[in-house]
Biopython code that builds the backbone (N, CA, C, O; Angstrom):
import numpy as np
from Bio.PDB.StructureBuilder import StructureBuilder

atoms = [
    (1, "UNK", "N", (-68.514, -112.471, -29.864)),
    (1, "UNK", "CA", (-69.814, -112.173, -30.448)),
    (1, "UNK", "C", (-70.433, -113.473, -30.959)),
    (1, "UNK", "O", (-69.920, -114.142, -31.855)),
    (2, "UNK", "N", (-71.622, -113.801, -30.302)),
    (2, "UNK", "CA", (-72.431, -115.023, -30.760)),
    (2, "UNK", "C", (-72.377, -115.241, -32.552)),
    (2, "UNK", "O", (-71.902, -114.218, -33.046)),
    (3, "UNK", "N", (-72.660, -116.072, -33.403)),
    (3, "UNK", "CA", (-72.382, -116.674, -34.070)),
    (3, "UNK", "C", (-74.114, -116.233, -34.503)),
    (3, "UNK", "O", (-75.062, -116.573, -33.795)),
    (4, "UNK", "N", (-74.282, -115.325, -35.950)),
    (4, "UNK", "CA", (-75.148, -115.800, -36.566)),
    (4, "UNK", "C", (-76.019, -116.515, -37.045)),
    (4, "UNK", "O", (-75.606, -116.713, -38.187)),
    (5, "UNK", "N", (-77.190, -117.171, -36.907)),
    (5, "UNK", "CA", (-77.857, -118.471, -36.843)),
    (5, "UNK", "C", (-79.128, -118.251, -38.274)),
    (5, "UNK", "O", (-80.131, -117.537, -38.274)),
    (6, "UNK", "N", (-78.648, -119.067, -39.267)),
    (6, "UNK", "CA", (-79.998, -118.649, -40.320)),
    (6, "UNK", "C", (-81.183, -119.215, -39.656)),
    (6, "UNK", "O", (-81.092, -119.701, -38.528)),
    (7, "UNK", "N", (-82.375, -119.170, -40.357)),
    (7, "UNK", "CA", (-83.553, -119.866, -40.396)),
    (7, "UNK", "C", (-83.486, -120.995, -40.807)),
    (7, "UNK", "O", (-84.002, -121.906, -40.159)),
    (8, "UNK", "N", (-82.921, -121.195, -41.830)),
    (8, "UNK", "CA", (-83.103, -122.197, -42.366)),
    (8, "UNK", "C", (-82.150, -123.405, -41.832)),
    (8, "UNK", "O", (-82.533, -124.569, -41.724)),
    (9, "UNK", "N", (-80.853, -122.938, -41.519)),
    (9, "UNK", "CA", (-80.416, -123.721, -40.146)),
    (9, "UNK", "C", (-81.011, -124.246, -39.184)),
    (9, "UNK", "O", (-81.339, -125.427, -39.288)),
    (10, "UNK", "N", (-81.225, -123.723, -38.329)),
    (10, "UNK", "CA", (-82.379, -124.108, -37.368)),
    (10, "UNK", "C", (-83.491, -124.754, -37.627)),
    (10, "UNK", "O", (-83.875, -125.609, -36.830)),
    (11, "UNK", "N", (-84.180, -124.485, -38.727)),
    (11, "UNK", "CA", (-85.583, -125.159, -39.319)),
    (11, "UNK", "C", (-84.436, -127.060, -39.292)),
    (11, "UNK", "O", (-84.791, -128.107, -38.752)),
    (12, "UNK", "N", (-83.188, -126.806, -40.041)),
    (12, "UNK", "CA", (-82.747, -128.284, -40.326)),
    (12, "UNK", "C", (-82.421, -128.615, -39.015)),
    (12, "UNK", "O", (-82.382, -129.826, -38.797)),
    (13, "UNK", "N", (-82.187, -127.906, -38.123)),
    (13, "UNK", "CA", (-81.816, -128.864, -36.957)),
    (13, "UNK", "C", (-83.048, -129.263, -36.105)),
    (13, "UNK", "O", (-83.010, -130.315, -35.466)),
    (14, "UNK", "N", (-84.068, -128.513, -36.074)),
    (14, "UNK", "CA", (-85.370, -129.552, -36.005)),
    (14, "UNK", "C", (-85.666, -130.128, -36.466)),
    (14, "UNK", "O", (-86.478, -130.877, -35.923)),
    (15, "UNK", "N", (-85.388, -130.326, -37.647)),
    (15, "UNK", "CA", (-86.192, -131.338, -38.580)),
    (15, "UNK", "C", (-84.945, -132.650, -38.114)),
    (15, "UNK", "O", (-85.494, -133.658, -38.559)),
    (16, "UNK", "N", (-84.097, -132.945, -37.708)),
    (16, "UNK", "CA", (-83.243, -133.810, -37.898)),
    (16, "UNK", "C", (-83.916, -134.727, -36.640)),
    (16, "UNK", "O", (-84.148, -135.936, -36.628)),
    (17, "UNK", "N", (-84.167, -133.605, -35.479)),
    (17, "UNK", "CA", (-84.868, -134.541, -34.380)),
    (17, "UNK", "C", (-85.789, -135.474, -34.559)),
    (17, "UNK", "O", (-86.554, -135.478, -35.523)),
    (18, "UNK", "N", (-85.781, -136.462, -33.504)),
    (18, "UNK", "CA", (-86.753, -137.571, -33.557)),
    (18, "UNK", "C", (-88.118, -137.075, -33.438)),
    (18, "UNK", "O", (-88.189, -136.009, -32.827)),
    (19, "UNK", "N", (-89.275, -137.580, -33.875)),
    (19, "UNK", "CA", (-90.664, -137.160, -33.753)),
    (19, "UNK", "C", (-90.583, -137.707, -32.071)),
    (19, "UNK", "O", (-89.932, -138.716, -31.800)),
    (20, "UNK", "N", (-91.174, -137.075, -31.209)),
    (20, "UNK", "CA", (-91.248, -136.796, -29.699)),
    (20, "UNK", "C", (-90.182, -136.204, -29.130)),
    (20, "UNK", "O", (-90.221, -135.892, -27.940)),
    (21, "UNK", "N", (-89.384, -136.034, -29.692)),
    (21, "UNK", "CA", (-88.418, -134.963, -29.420)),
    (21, "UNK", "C", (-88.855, -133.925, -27.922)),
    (21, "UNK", "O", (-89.942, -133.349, -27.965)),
    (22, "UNK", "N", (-88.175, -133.788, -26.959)),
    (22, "UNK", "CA", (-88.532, -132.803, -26.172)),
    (22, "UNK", "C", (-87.801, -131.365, -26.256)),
    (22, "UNK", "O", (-86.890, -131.233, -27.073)),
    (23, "UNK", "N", (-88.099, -130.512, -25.605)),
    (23, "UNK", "CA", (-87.279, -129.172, -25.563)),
    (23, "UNK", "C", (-85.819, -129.056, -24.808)),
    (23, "UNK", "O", (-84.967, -128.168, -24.803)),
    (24, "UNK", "N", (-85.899, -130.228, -24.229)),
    (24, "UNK", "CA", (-84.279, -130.511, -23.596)),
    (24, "UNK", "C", (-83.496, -131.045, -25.119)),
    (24, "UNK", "O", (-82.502, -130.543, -25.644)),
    (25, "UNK", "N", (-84.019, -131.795, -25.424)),
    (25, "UNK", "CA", (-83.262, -132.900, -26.648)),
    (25, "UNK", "C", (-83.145, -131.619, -27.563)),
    (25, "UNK", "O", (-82.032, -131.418, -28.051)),
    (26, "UNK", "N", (-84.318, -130.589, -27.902)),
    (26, "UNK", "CA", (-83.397, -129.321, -28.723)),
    (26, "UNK", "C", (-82.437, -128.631, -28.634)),
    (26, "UNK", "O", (-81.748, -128.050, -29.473)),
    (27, "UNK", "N", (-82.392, -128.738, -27.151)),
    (27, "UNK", "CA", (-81.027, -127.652, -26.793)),
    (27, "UNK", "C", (-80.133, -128.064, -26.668)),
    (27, "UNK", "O", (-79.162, -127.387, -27.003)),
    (28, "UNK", "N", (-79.849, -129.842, -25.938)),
    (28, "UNK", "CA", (-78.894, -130.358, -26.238)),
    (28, "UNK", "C", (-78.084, -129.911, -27.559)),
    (28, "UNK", "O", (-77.024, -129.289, -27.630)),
    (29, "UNK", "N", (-78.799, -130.353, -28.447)),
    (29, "UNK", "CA", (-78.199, -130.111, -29.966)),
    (29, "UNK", "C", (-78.021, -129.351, -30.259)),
    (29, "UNK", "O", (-77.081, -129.291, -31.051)),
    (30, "UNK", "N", (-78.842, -127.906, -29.850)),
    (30, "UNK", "CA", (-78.172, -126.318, -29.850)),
    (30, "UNK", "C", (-76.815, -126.417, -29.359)),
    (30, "UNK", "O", (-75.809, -126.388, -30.067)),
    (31, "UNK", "N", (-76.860, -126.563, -27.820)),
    (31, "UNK", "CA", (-75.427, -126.388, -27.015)),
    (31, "UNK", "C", (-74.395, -127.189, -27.882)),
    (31, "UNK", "O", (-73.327, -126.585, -27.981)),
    (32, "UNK", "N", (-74.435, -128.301, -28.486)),
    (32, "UNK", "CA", (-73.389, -128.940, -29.736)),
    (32, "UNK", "C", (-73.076, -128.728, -30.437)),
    (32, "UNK", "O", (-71.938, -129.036, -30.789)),
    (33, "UNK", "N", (-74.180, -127.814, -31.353)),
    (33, "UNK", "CA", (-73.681, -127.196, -32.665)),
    (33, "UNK", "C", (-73.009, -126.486, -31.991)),
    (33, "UNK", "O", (-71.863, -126.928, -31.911)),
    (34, "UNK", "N", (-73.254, -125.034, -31.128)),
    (34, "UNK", "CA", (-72.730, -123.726, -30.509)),
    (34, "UNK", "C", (-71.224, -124.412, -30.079)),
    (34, "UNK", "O", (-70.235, -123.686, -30.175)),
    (35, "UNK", "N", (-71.068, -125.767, -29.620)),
    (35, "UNK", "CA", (-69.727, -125.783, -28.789)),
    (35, "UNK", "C", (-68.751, -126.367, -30.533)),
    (35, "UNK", "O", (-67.545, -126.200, -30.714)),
    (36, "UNK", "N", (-69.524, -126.889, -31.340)),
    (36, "UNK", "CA", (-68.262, -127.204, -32.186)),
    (36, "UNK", "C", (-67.955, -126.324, -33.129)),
    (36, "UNK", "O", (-66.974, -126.421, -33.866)),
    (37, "UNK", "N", (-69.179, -124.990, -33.161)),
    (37, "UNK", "CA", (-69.214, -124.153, -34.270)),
    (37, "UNK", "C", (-67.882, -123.328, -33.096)),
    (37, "UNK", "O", (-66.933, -123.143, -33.859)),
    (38, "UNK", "N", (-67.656, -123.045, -32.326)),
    (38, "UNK", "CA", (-66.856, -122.581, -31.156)),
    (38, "UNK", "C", (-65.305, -122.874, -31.422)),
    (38, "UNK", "O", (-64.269, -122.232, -31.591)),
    (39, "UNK", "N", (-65.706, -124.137, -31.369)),
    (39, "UNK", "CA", (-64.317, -125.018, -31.513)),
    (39, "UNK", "C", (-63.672, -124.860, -32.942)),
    (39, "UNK", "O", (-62.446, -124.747, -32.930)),
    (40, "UNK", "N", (-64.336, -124.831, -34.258)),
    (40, "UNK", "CA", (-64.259, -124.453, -34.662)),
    (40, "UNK", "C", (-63.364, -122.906, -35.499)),
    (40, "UNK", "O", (-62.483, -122.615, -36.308)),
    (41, "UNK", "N", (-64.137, -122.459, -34.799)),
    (41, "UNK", "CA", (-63.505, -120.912, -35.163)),
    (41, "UNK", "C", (-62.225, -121.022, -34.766)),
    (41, "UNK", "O", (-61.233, -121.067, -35.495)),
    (42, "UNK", "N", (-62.291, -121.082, -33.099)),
    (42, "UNK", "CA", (-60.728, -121.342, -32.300)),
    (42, "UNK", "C", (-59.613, -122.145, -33.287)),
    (42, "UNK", "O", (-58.406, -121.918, -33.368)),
    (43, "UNK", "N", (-59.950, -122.574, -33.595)),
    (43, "UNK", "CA", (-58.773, -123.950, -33.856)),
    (43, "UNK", "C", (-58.655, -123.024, -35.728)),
    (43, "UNK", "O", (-57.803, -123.430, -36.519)),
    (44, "UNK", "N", (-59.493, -121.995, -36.077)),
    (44, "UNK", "CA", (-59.115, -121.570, -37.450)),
    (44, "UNK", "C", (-58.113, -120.199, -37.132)),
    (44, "UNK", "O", (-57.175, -119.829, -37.838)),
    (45, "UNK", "N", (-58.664, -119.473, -35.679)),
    (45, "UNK", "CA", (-57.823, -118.427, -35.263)),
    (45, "UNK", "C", (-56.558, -118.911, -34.579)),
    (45, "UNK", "O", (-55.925, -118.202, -33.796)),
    (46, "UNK", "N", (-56.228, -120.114, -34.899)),
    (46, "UNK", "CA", (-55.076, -120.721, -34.312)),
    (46, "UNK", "C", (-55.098, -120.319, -32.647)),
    (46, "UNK", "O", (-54.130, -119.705, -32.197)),
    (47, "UNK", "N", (-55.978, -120.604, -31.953)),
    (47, "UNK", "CA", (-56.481, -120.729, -30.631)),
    (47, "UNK", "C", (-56.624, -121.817, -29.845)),
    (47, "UNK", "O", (-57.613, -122.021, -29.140)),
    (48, "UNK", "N", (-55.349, -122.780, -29.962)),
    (48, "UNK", "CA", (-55.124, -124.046, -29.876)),
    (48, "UNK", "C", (-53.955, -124.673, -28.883)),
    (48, "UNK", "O", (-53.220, -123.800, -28.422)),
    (49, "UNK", "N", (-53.718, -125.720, -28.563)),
    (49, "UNK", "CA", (-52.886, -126.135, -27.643)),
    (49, "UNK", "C", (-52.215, -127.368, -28.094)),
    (49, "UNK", "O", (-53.052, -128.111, -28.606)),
    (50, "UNK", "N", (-51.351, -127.737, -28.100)),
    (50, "UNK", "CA", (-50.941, -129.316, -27.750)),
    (50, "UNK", "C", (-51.354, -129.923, -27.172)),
    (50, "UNK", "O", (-51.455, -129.445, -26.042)),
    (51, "UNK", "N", (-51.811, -131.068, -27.279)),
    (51, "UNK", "CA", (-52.412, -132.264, -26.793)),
    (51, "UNK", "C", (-51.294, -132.557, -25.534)),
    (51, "UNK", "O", (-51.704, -132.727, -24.385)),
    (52, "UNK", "N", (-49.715, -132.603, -25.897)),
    (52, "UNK", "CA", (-48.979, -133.061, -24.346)),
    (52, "UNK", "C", (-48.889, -131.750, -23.434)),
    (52, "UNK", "O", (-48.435, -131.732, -22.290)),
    (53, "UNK", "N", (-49.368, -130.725, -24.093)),
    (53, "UNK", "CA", (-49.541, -129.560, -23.144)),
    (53, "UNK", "C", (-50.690, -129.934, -22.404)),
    (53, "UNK", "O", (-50.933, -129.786, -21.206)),
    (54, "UNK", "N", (-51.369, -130.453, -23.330)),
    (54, "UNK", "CA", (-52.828, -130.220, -21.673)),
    (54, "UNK", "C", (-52.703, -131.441, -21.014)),
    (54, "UNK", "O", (-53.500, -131.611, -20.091)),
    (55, "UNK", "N", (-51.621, -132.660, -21.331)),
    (55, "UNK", "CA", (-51.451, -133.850, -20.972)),
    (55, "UNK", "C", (-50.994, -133.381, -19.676)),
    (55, "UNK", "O", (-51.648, -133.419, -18.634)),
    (56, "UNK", "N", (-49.788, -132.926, -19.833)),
    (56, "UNK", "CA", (-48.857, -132.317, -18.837)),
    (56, "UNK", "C", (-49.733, -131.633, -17.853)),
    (56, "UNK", "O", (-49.659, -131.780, -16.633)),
    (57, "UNK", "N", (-50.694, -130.760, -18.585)),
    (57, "UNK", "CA", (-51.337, -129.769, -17.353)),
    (57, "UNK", "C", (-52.229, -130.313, -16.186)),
    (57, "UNK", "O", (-52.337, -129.967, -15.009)),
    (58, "UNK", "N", (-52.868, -131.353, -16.983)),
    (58, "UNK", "CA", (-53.660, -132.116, -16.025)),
    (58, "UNK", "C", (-53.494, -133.221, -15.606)),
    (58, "UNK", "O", (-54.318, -134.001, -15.129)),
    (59, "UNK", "N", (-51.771, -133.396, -15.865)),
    (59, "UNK", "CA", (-51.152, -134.589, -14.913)),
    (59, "UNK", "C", (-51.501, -136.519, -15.621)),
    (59, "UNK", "O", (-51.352, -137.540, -14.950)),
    (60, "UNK", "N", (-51.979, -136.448, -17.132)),
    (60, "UNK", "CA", (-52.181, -137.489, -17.931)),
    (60, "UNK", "C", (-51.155, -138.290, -18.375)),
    (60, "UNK", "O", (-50.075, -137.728, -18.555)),
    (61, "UNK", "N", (-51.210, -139.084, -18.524)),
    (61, "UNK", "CA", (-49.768, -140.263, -19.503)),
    (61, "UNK", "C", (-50.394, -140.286, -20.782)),
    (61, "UNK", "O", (-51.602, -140.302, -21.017)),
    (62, "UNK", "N", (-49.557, -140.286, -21.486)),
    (62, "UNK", "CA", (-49.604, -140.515, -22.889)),
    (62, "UNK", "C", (-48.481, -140.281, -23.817)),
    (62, "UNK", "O", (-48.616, -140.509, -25.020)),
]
sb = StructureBuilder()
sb.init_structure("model")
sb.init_model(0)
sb.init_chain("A")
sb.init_seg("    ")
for serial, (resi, resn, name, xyz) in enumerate(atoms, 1):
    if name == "N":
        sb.init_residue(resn, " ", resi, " ")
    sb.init_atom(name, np.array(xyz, "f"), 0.0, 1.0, " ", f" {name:<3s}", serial, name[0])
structure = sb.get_structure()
């Protein structure tokens, strides 16, 4: 279930943009908040992985 969004949220995340700002450059920053507010949650519902797990999975050194 999508993630509640105030007004007044949103009012601040326009306001943070640069003056000429386009409607791509808003959504960018939508899709960022949405992916870390995401990430977020996951990683509080313990919805998480090991770092040498996904090393391993996708064949990385480290």
């Amino acid at each position: 279930m999508p993630a509640v969004v105030s007004k007044e949220e949103a009012h601040r995340l326009i306001d943070q943009l640069p003056d000429g700002a386009t409607w791509e450059d808003l959504m960018q920053e939508i899709y960022l908040r949405e992916s870390i507010e995401k990430g977020l949650e996951q990683s509080r519902s313990g919805k998480t992985r090991e770092v040498s797990e996904i090393r391993r999975k996708y064949g990385l050194q480290g």
